[in-house]
PDBQT receptor file of N, H, CA, C and O in Angstrom, charges set to zero:
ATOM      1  N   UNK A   1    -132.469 129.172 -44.601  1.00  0.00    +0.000 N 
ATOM      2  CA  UNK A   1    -132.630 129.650 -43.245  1.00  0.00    +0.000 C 
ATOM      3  C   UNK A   1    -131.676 128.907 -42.320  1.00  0.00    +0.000 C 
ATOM      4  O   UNK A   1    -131.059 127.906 -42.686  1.00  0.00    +0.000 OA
ATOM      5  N   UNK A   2    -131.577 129.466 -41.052  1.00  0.00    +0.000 N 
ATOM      6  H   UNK A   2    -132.078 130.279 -40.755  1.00  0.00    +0.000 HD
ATOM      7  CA  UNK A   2    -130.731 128.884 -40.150  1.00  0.00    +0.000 C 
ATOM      8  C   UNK A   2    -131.463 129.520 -39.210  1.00  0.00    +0.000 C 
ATOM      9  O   UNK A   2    -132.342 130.376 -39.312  1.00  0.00    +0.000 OA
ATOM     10  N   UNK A   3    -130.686 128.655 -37.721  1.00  0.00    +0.000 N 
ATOM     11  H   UNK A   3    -129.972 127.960 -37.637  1.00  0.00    +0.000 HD
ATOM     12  CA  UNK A   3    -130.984 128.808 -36.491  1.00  0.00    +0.000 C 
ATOM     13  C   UNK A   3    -130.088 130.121 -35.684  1.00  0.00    +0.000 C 
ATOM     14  O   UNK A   3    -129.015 130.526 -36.130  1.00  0.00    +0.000 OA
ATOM     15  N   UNK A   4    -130.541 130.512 -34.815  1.00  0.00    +0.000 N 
ATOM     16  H   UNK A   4    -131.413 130.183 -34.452  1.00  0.00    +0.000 HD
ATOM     17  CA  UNK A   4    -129.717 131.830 -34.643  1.00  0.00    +0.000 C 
ATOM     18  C   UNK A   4    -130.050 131.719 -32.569  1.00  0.00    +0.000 C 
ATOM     19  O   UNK A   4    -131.147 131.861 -32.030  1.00  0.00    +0.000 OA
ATOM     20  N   UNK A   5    -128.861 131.470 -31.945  1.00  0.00    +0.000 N 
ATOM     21  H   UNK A   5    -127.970 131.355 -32.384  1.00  0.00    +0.000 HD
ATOM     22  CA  UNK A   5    -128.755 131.447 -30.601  1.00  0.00    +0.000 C 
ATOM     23  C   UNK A   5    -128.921 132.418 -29.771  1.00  0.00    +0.000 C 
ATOM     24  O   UNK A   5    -127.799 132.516 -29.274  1.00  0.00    +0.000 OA
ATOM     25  N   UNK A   6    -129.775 133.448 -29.136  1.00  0.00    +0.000 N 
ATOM     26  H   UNK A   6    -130.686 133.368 -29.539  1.00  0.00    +0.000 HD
ATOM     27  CA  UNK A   6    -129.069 134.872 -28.699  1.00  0.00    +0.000 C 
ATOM     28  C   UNK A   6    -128.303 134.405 -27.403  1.00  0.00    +0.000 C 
ATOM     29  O   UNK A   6    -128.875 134.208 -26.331  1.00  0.00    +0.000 OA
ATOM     30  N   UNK A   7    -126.646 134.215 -27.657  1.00  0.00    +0.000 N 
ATOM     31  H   UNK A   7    -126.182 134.376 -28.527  1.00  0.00    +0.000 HD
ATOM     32  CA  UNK A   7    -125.931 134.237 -26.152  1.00  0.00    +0.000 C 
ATOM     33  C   UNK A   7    -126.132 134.505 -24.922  1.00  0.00    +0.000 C 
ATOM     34  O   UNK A   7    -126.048 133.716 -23.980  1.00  0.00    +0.000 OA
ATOM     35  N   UNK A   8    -126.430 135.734 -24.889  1.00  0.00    +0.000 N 
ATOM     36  H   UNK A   8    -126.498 136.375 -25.654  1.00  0.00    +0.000 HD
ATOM     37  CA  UNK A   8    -127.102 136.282 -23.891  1.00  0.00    +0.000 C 
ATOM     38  C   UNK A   8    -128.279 135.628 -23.353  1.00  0.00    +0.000 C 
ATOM     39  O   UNK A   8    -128.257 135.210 -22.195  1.00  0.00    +0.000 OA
ATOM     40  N   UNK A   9    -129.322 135.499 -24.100  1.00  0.00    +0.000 N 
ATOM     41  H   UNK A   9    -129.339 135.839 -25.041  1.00  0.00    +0.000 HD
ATOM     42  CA  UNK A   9    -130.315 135.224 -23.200  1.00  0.00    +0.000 C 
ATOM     43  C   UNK A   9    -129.986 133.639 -22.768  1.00  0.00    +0.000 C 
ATOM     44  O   UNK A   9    -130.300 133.112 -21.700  1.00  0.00    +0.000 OA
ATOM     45  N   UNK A  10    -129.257 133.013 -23.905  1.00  0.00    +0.000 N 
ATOM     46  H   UNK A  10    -129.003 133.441 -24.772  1.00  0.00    +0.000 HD
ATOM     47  CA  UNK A  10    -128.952 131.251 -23.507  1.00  0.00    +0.000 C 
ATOM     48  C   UNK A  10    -128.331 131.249 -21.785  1.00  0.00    +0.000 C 
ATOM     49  O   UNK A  10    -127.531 131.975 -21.195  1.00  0.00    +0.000 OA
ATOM     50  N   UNK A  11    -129.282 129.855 -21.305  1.00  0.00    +0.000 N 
ATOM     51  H   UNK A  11    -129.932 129.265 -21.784  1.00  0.00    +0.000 HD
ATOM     52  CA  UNK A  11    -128.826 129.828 -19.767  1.00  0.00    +0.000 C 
ATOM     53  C   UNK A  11    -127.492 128.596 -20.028  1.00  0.00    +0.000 C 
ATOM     54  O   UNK A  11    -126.708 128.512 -19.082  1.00  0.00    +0.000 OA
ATOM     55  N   UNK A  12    -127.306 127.964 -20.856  1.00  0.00    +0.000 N 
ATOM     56  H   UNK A  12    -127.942 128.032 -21.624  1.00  0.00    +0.000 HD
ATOM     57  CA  UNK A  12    -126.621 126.832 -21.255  1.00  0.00    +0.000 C 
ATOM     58  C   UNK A  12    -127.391 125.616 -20.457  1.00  0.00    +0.000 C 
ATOM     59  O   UNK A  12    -126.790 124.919 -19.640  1.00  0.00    +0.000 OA
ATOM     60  N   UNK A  13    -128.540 125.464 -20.718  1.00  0.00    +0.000 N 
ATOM     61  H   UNK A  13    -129.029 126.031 -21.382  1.00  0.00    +0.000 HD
ATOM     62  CA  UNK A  13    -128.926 124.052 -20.433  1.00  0.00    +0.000 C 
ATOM     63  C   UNK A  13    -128.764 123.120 -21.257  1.00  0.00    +0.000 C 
ATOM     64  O   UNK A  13    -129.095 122.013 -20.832  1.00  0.00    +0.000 OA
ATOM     65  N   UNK A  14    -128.312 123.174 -22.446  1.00  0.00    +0.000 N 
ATOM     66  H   UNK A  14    -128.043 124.073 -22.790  1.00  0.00    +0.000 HD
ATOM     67  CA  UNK A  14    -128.166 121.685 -23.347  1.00  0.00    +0.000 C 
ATOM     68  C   UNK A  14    -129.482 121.079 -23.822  1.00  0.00    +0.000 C 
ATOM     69  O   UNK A  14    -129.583 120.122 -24.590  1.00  0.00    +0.000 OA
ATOM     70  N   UNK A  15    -130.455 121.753 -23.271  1.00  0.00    +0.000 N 
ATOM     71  H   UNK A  15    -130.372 122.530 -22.647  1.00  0.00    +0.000 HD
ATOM     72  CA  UNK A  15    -131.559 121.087 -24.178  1.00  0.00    +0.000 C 
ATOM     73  C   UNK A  15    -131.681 121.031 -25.630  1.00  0.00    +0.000 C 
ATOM     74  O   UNK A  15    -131.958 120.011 -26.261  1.00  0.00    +0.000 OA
ATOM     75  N   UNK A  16    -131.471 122.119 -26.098  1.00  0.00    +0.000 N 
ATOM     76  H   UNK A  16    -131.246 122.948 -25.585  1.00  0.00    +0.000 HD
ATOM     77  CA  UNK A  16    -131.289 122.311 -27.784  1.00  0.00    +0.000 C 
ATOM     78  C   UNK A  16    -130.076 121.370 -28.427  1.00  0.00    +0.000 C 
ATOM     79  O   UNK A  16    -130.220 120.874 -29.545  1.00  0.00    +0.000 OA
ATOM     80  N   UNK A  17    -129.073 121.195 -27.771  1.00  0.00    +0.000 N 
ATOM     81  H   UNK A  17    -128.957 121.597 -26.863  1.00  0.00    +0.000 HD
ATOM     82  CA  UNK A  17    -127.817 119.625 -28.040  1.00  0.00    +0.000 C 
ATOM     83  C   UNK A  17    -128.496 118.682 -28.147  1.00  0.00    +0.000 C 
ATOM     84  O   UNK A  17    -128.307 118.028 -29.172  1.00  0.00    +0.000 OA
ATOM     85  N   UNK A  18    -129.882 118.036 -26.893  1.00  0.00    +0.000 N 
ATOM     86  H   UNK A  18    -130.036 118.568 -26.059  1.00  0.00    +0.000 HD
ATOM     87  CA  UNK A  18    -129.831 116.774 -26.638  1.00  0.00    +0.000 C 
ATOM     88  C   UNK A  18    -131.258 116.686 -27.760  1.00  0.00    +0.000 C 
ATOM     89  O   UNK A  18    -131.705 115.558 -27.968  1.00  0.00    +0.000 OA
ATOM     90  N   UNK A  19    -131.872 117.772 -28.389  1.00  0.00    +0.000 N 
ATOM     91  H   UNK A  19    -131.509 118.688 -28.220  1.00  0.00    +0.000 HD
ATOM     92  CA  UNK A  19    -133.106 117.743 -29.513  1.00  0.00    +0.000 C 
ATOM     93  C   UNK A  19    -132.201 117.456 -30.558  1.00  0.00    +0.000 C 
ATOM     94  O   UNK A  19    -132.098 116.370 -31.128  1.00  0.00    +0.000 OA
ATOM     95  N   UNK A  20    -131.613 118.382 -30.760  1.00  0.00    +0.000 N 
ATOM     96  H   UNK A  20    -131.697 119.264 -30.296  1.00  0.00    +0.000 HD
ATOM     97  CA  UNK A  20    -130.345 118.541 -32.614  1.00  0.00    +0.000 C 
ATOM     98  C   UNK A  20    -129.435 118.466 -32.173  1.00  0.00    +0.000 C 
ATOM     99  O   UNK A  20    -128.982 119.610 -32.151  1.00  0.00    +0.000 OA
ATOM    100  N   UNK A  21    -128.481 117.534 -31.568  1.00  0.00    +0.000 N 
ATOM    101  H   UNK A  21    -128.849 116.604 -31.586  1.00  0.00    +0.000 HD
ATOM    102  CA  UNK A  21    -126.920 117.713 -31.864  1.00  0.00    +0.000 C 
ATOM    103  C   UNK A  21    -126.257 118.116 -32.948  1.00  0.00    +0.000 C 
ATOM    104  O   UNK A  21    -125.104 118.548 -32.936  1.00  0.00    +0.000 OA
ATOM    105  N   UNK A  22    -127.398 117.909 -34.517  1.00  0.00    +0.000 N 
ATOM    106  H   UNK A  22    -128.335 117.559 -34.527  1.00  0.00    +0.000 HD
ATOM    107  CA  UNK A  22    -126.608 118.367 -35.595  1.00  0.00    +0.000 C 
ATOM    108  C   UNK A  22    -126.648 119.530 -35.946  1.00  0.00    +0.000 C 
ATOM    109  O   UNK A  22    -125.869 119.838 -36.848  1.00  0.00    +0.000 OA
ATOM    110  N   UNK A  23    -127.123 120.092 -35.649  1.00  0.00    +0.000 N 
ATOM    111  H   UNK A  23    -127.756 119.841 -34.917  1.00  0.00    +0.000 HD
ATOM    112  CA  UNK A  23    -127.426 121.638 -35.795  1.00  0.00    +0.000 C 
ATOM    113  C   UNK A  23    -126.691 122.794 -34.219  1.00  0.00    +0.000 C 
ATOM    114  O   UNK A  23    -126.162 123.906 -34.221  1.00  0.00    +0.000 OA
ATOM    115  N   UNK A  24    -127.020 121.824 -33.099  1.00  0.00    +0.000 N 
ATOM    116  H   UNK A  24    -127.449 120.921 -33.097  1.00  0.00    +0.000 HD
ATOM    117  CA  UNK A  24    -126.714 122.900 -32.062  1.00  0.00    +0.000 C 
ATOM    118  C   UNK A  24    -125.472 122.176 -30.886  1.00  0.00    +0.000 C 
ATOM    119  O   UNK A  24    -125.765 121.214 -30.177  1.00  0.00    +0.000 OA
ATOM    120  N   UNK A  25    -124.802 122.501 -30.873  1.00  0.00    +0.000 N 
ATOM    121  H   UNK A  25    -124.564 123.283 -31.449  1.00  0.00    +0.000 HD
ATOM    122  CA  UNK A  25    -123.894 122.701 -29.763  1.00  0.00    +0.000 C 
ATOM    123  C   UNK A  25    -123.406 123.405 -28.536  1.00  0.00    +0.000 C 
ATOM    124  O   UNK A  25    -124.007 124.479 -28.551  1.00  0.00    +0.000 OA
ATOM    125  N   UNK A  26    -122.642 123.367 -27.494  1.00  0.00    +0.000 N 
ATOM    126  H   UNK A  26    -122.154 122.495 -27.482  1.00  0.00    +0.000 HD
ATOM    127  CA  UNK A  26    -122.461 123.994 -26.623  1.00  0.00    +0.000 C 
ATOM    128  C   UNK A  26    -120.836 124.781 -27.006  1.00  0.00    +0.000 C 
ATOM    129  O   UNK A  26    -119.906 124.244 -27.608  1.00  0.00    +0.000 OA
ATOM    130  N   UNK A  27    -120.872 125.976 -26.528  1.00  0.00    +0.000 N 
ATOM    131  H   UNK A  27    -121.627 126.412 -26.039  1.00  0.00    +0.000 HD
ATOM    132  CA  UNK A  27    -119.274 126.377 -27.067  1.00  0.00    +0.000 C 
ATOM    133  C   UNK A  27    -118.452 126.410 -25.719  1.00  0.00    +0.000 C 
ATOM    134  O   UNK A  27    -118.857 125.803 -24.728  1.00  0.00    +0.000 OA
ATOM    135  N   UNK A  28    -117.054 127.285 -25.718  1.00  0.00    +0.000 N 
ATOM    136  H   UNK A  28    -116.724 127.778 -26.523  1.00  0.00    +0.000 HD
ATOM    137  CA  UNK A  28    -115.990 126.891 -24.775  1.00  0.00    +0.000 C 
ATOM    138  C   UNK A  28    -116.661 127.832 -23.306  1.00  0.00    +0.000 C 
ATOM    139  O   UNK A  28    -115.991 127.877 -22.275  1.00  0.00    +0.000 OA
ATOM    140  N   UNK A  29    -118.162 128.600 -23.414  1.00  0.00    +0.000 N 
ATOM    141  H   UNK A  29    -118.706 128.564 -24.252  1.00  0.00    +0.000 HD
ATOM    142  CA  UNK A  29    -118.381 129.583 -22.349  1.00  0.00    +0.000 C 
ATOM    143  C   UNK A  29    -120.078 128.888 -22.106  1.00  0.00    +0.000 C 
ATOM    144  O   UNK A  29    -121.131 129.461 -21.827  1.00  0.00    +0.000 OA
ATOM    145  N   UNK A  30    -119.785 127.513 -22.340  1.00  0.00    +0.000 N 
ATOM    146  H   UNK A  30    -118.929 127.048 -22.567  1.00  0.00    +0.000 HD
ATOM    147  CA  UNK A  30    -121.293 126.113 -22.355  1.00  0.00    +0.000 C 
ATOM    148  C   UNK A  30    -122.452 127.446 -22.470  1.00  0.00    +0.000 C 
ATOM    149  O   UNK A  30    -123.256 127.788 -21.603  1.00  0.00    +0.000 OA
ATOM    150  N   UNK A  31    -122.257 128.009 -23.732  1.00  0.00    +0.000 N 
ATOM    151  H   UNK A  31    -121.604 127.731 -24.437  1.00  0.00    +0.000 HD
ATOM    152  CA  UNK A  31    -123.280 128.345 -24.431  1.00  0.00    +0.000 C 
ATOM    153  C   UNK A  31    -123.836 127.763 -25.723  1.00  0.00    +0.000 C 
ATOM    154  O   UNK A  31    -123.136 127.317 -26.632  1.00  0.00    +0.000 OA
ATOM    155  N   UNK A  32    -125.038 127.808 -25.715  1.00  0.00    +0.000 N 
ATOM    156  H   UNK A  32    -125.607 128.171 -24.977  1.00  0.00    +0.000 HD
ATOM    157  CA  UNK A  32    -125.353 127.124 -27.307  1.00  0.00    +0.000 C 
ATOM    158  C   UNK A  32    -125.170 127.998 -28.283  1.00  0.00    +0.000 C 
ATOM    159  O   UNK A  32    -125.171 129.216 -28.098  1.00  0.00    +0.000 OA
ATOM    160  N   UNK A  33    -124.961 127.316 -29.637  1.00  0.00    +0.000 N 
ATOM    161  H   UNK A  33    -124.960 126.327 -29.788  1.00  0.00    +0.000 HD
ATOM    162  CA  UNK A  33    -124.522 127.560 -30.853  1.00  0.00    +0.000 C 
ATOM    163  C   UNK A  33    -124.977 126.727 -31.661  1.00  0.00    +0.000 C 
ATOM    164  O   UNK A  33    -124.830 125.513 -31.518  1.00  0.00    +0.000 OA
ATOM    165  N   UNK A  34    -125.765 127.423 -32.890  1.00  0.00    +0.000 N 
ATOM    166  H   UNK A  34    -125.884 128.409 -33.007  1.00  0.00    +0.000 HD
ATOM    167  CA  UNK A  34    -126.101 127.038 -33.884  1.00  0.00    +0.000 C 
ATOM    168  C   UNK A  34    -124.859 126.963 -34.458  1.00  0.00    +0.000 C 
ATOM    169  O   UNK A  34    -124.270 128.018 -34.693  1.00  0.00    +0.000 OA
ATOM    170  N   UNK A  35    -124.009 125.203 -34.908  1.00  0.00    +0.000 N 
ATOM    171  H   UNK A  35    -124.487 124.346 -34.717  1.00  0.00    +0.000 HD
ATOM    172  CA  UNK A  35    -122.878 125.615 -35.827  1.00  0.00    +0.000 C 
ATOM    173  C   UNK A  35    -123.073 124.630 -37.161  1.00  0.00    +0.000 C 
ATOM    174  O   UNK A  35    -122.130 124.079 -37.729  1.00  0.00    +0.000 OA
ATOM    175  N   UNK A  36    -124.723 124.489 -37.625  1.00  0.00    +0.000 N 
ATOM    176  H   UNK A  36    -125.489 124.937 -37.163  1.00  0.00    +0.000 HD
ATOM    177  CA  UNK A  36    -125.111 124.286 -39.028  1.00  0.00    +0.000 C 
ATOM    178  C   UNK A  36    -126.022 124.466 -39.030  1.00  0.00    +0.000 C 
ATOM    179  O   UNK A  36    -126.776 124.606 -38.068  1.00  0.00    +0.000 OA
ATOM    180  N   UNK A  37    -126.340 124.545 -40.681  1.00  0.00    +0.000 N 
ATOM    181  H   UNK A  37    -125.727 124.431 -41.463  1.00  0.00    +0.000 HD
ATOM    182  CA  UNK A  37    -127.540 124.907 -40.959  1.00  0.00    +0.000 C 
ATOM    183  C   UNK A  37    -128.680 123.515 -41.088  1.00  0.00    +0.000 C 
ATOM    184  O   UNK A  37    -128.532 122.373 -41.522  1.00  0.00    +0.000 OA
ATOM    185  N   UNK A  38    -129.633 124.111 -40.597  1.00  0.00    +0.000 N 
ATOM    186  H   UNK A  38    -129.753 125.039 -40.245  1.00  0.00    +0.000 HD
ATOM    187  CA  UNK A  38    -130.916 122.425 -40.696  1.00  0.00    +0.000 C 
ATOM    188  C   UNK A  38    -130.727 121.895 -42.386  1.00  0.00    +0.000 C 
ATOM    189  O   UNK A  38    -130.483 122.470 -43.447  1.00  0.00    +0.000 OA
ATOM    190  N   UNK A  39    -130.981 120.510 -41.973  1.00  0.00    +0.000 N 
ATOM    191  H   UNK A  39    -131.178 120.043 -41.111  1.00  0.00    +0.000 HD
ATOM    192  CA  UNK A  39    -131.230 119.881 -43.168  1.00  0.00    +0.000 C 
ATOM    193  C   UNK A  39    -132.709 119.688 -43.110  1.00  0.00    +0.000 C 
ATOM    194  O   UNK A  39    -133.429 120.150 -42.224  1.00  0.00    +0.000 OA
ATOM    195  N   UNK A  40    -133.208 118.786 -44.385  1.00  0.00    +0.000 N 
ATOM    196  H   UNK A  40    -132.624 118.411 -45.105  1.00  0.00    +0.000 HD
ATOM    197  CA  UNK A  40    -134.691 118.876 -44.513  1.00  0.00    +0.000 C 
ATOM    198  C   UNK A  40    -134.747 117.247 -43.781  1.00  0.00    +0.000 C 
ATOM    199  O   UNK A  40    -135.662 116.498 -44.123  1.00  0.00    +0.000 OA
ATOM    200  N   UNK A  41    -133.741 116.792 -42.797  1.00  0.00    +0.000 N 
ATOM    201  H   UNK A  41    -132.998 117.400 -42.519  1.00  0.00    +0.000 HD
ATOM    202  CA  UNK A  41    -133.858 115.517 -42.609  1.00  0.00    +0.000 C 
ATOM    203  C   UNK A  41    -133.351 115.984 -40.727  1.00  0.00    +0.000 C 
ATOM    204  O   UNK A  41    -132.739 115.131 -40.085  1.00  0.00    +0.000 OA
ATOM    205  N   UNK A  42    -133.608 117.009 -40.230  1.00  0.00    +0.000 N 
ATOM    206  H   UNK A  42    -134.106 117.702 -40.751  1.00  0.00    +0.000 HD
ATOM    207  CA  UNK A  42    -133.323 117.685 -39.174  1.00  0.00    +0.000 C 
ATOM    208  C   UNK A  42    -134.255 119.283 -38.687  1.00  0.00    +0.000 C 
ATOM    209  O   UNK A  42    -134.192 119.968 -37.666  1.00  0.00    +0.000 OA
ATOM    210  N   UNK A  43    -134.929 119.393 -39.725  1.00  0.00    +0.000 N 
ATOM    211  H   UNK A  43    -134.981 118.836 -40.554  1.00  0.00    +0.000 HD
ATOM    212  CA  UNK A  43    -135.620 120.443 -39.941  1.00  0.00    +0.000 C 
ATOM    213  C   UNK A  43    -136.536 120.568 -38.457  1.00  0.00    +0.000 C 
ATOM    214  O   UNK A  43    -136.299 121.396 -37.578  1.00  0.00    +0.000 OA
ATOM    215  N   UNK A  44    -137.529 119.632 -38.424  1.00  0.00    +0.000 N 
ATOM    216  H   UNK A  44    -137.722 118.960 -39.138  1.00  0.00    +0.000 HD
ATOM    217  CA  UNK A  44    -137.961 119.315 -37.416  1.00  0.00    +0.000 C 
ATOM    218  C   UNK A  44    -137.666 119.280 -35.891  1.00  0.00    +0.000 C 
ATOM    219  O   UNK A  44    -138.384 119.392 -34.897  1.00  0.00    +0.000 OA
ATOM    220  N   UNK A  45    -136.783 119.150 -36.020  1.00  0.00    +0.000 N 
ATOM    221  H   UNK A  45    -136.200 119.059 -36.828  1.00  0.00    +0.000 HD
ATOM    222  CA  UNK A  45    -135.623 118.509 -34.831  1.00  0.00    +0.000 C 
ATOM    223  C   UNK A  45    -135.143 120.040 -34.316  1.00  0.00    +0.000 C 
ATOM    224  O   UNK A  45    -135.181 120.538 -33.192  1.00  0.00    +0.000 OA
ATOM    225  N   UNK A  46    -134.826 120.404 -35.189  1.00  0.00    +0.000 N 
ATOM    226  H   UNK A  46    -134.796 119.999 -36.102  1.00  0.00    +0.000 HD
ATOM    227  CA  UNK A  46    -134.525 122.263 -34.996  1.00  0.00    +0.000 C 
ATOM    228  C   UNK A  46    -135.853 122.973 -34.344  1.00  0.00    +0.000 C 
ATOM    229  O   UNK A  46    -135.773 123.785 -33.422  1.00  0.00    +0.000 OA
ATOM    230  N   UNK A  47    -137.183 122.523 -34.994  1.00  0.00    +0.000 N 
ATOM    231  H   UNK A  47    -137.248 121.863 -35.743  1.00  0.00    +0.000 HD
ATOM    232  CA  UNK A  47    -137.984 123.506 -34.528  1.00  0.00    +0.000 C 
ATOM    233  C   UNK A  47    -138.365 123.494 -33.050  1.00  0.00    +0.000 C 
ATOM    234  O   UNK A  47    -138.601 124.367 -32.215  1.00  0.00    +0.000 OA
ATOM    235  N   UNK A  48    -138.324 121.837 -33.058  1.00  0.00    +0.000 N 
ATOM    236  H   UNK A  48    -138.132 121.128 -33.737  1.00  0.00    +0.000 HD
ATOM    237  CA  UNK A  48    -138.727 121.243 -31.986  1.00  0.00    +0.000 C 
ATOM    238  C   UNK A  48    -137.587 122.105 -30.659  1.00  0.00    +0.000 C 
ATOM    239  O   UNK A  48    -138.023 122.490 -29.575  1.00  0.00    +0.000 OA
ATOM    240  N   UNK A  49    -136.510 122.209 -30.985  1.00  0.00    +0.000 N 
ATOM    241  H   UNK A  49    -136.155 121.896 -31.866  1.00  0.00    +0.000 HD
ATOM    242  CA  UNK A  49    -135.534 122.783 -29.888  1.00  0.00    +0.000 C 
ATOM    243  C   UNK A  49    -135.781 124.369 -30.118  1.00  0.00    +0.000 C 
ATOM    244  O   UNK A  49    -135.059 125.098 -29.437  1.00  0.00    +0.000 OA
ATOM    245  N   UNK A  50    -136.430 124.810 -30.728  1.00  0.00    +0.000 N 
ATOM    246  H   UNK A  50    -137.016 124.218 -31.281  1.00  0.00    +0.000 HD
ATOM    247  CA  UNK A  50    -136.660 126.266 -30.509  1.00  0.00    +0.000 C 
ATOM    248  C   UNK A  50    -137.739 126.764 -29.739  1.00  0.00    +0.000 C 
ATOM    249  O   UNK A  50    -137.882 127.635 -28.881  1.00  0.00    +0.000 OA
ATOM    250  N   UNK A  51    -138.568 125.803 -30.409  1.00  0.00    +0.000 N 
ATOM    251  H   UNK A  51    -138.452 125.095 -31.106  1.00  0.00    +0.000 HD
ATOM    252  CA  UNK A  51    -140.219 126.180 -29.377  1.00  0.00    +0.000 C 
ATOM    253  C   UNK A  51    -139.807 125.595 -28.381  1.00  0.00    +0.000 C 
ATOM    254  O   UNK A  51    -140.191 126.410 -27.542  1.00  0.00    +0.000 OA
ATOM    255  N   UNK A  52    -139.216 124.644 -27.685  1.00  0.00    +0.000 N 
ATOM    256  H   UNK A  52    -138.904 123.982 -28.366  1.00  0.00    +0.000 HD
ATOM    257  CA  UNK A  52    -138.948 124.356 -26.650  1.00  0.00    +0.000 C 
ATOM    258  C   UNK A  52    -137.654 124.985 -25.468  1.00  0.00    +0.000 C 
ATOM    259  O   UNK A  52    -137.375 124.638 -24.320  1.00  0.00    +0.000 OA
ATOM    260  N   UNK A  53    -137.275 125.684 -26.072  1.00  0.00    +0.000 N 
ATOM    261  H   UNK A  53    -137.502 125.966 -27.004  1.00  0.00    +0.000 HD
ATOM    262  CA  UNK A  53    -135.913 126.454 -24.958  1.00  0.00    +0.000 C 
ATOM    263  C   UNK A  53    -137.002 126.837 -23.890  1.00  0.00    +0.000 C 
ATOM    264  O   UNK A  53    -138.228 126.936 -23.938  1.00  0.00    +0.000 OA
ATOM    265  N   UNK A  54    -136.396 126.949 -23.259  1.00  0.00    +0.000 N 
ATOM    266  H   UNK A  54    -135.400 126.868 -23.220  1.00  0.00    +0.000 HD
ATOM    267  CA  UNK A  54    -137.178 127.408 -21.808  1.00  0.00    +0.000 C 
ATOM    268  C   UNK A  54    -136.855 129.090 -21.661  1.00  0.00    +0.000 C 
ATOM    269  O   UNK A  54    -137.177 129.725 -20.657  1.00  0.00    +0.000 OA
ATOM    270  N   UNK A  55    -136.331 129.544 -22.555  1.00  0.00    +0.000 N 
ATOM    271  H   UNK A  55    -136.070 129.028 -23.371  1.00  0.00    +0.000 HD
ATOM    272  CA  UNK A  55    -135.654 131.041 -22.187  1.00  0.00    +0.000 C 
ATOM    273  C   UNK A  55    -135.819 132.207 -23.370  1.00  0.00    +0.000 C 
ATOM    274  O   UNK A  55    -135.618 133.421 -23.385  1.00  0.00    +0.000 OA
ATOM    275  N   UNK A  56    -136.352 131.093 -24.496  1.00  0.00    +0.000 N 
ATOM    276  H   UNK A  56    -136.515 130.106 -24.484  1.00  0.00    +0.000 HD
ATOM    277  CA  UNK A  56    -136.391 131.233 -26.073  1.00  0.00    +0.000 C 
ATOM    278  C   UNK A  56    -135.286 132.290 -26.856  1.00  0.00    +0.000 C 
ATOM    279  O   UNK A  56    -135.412 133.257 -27.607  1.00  0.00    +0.000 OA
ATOM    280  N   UNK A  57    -134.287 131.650 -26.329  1.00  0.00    +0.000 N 
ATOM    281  H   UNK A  57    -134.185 130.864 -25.719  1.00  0.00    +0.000 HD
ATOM    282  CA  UNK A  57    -133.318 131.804 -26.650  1.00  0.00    +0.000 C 
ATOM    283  C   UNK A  57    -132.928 131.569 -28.385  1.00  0.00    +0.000 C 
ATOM    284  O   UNK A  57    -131.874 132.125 -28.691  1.00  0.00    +0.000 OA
ATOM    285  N   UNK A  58    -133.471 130.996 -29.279  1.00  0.00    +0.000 N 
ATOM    286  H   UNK A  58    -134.328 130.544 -29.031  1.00  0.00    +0.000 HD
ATOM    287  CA  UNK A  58    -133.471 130.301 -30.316  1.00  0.00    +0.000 C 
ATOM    288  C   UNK A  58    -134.613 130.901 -31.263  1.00  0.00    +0.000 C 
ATOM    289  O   UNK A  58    -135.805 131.156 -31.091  1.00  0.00    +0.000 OA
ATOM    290  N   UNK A  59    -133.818 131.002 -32.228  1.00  0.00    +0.000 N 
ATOM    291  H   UNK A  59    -132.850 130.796 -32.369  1.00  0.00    +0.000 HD
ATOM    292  CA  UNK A  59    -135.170 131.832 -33.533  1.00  0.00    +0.000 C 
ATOM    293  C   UNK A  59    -134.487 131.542 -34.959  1.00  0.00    +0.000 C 
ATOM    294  O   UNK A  59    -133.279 131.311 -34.902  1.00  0.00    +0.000 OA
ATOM    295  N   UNK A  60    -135.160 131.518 -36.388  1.00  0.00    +0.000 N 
ATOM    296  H   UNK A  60    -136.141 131.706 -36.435  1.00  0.00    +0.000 HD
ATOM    297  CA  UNK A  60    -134.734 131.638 -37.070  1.00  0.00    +0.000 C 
ATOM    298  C   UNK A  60    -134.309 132.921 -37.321  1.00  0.00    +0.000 C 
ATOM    299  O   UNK A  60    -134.659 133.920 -36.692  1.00  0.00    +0.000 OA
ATOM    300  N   UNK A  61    -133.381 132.867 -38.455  1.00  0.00    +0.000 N 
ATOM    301  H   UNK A  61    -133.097 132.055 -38.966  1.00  0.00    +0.000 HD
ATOM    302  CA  UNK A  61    -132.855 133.550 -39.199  1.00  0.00    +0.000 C 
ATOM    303  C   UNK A  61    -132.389 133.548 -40.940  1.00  0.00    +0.000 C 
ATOM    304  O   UNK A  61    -132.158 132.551 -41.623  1.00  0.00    +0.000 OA
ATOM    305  N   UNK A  62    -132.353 134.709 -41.284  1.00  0.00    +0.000 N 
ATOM    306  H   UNK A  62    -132.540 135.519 -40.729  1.00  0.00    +0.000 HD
ATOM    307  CA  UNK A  62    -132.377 134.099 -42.921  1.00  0.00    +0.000 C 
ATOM    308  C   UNK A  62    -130.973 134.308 -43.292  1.00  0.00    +0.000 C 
ATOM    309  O   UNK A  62    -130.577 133.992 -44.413  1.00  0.00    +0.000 OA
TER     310      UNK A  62
């Protein structure tokens, strides 16, 4: 599984960076981006920034 951003709805607040930097980033239009997939040592860290977007912007995907 992986994390999956919908652009659109992302407001670019960086909250999902400052939960997983390893998994989520901001791109060149400071939108977030899932640009890896969770590890089982980050797994958490991912969910935690999904249930938490304020816009829920963030969902898995398979």
């Amino acid at each position: 599984m992986k994390a999956f951003v919908d652009k659109k709805a992302c407001i670019g607040c960086g909250l999902c960076c400052s939960l997983c930097d390893t998994v989520f980033r901001m791109d060149e239009d400071d939108k977030a981006i899932a640009y890896q997939r969770p590890t089982t040592e980050n797994i958490d860290a991912t969910q935690s920034a999904i249930d938490n977007c304020p816009v829920a912007a963030i969902s898995w995907e398979d």
